[in-house]
C-alpha positions as a Markdown table, in Angstrom:
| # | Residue | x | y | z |
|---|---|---|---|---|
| 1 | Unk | 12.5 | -19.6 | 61.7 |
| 2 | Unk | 13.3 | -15.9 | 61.3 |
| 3 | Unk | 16.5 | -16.8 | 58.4 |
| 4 | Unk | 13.4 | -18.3 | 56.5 |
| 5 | Unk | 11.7 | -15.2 | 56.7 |
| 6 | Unk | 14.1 | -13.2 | 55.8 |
| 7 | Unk | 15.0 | -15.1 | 52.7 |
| 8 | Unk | 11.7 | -15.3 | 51.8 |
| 9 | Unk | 11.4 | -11.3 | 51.8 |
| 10 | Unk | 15.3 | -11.1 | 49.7 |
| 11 | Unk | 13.9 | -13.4 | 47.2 |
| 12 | Unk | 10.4 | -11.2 | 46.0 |
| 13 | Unk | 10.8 | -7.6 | 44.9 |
| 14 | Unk | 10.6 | -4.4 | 46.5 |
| 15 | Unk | 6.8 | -2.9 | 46.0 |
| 16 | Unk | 8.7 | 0.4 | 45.3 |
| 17 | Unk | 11.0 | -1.3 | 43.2 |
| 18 | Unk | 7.9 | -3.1 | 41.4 |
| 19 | Unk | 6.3 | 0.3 | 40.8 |
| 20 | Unk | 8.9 | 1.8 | 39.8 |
| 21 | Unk | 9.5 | -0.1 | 36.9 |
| 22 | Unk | 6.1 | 0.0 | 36.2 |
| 23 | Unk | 5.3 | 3.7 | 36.2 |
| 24 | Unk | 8.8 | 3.8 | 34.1 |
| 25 | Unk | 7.0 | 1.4 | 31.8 |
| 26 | Unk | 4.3 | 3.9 | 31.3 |
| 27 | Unk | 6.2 | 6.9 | 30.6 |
| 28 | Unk | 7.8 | 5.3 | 27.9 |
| 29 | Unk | 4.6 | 3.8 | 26.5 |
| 30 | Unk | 3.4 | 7.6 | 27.1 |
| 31 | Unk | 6.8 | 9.0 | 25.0 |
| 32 | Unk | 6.4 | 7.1 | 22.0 |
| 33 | Unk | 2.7 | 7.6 | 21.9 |
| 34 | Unk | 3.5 | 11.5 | 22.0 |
| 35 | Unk | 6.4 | 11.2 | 19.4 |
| 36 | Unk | 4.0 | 8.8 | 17.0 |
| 37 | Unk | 1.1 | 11.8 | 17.2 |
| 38 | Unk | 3.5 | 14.8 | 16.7 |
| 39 | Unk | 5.4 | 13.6 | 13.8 |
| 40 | Unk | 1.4 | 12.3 | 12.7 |
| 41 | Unk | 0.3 | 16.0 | 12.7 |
| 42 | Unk | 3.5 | 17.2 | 11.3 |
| 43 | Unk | 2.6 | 14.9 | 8.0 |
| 44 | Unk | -0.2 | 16.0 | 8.1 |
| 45 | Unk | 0.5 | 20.0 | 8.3 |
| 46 | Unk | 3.0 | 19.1 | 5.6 |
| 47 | Unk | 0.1 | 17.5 | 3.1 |
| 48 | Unk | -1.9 | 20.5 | 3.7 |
| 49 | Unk | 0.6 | 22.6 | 2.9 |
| 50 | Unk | 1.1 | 20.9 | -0.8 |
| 51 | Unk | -2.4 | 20.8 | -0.6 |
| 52 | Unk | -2.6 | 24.1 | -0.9 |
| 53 | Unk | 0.3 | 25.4 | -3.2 |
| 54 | Unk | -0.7 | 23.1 | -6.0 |
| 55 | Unk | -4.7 | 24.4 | -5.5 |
| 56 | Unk | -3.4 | 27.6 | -5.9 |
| 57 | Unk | -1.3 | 26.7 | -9.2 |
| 58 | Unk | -4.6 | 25.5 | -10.7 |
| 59 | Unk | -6.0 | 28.2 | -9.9 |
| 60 | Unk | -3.9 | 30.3 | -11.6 |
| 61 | Unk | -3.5 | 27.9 | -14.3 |
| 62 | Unk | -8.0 | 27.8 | -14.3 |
| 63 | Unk | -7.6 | 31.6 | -14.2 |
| 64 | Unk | -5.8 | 31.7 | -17.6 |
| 65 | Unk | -7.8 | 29.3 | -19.4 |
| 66 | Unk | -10.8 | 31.4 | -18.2 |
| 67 | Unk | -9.1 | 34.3 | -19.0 |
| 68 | Unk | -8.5 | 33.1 | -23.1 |
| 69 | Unk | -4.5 | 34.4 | -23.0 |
| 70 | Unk | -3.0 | 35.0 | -25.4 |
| 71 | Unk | 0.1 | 33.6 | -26.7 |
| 72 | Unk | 2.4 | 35.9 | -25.8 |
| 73 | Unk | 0.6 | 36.2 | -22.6 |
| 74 | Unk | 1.7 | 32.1 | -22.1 |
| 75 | Unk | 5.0 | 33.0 | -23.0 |
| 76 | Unk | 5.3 | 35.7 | -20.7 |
| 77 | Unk | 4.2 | 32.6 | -17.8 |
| 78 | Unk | 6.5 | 30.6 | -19.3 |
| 79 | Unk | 9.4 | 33.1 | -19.0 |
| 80 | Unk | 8.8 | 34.1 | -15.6 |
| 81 | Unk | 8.4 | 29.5 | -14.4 |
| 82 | Unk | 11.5 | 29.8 | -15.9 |
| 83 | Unk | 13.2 | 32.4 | -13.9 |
| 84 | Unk | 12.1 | 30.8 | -11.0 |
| 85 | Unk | 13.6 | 27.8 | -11.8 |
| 86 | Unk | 17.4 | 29.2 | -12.5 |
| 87 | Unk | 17.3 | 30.8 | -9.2 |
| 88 | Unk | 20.4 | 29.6 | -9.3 |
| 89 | Unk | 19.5 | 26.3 | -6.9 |
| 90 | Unk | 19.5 | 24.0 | -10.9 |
| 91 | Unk | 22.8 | 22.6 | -11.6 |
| 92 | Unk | 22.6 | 22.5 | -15.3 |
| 93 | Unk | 19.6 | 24.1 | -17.6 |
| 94 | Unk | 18.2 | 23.3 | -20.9 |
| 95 | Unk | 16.6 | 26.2 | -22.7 |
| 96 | Unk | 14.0 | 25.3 | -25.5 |
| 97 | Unk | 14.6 | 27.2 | -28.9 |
| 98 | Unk | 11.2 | 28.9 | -28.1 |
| 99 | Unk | 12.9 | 30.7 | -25.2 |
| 100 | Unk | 14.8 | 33.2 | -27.9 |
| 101 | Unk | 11.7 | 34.1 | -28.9 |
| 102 | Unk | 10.4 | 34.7 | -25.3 |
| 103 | Unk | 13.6 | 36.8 | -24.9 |
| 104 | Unk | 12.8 | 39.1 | -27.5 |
| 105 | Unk | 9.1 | 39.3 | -26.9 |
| 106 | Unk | 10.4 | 40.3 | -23.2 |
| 107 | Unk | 12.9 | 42.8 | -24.9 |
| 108 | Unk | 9.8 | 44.4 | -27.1 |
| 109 | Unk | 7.8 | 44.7 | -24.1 |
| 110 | Unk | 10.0 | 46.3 | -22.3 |
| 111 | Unk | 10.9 | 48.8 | -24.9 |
| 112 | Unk | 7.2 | 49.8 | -25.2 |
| 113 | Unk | 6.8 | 50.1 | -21.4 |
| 114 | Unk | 9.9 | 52.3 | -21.6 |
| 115 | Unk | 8.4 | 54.3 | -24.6 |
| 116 | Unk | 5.0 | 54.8 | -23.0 |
């Protein structure tokens, strides 16, 4: 009688052994919910983020209308967007036939600045 017992007890699990894998089965349950939340509130600090750069370009851009620029104030804008974007990061730009005149107005501008 005692071999029956005692393959009885080899055949069933450990309660330790039983836990084990359960409380192991919880962390990893407790991991990915962790992961799936931070990278849910790193989306979400990124949206605000260009949430709030392109509030701010209207804005600016609300501020101008509001403003009633003038042309060569626009062109001014226009000059400096387009510094920004040869920053030297662009592989290959295309310059409108308008820029030359941009360049010149820049060129007069600074000459009065320098004059004044």
């Amino acid at each position: 009688m005692p071999k029956q017992e005692s393959a009885c007890c080899l055949t069933r699990p450990l309660p330790s052994v039983r836990g084990g894998a359960e409380a192991e089965k919880q962390a990893a349950i407790l991991r990915a919910e962790a992961k799936r939340e931070s990278m849910i509130r790193e989306a979400e600090g990124q949206a605000e983020a260009i949430k709030t750069v392109q509030q701010a370009s209207a804005d600016g851009i609300r501020m101008l209308n509001d403003a009633q620029a003038s042309k060569e104030v626009l062109q001014l804008k226009s000059l400096e967007a387009f510094s920004k974007a040869a920053d030297g990061k662009a592989t290959k730009i295309i310059i409108p036939s308008e820029i030359q005149g941009m360049a010149g107005l820049a060129k007069s501008f600074s000459e009065v600045i320098k004059d004044n």
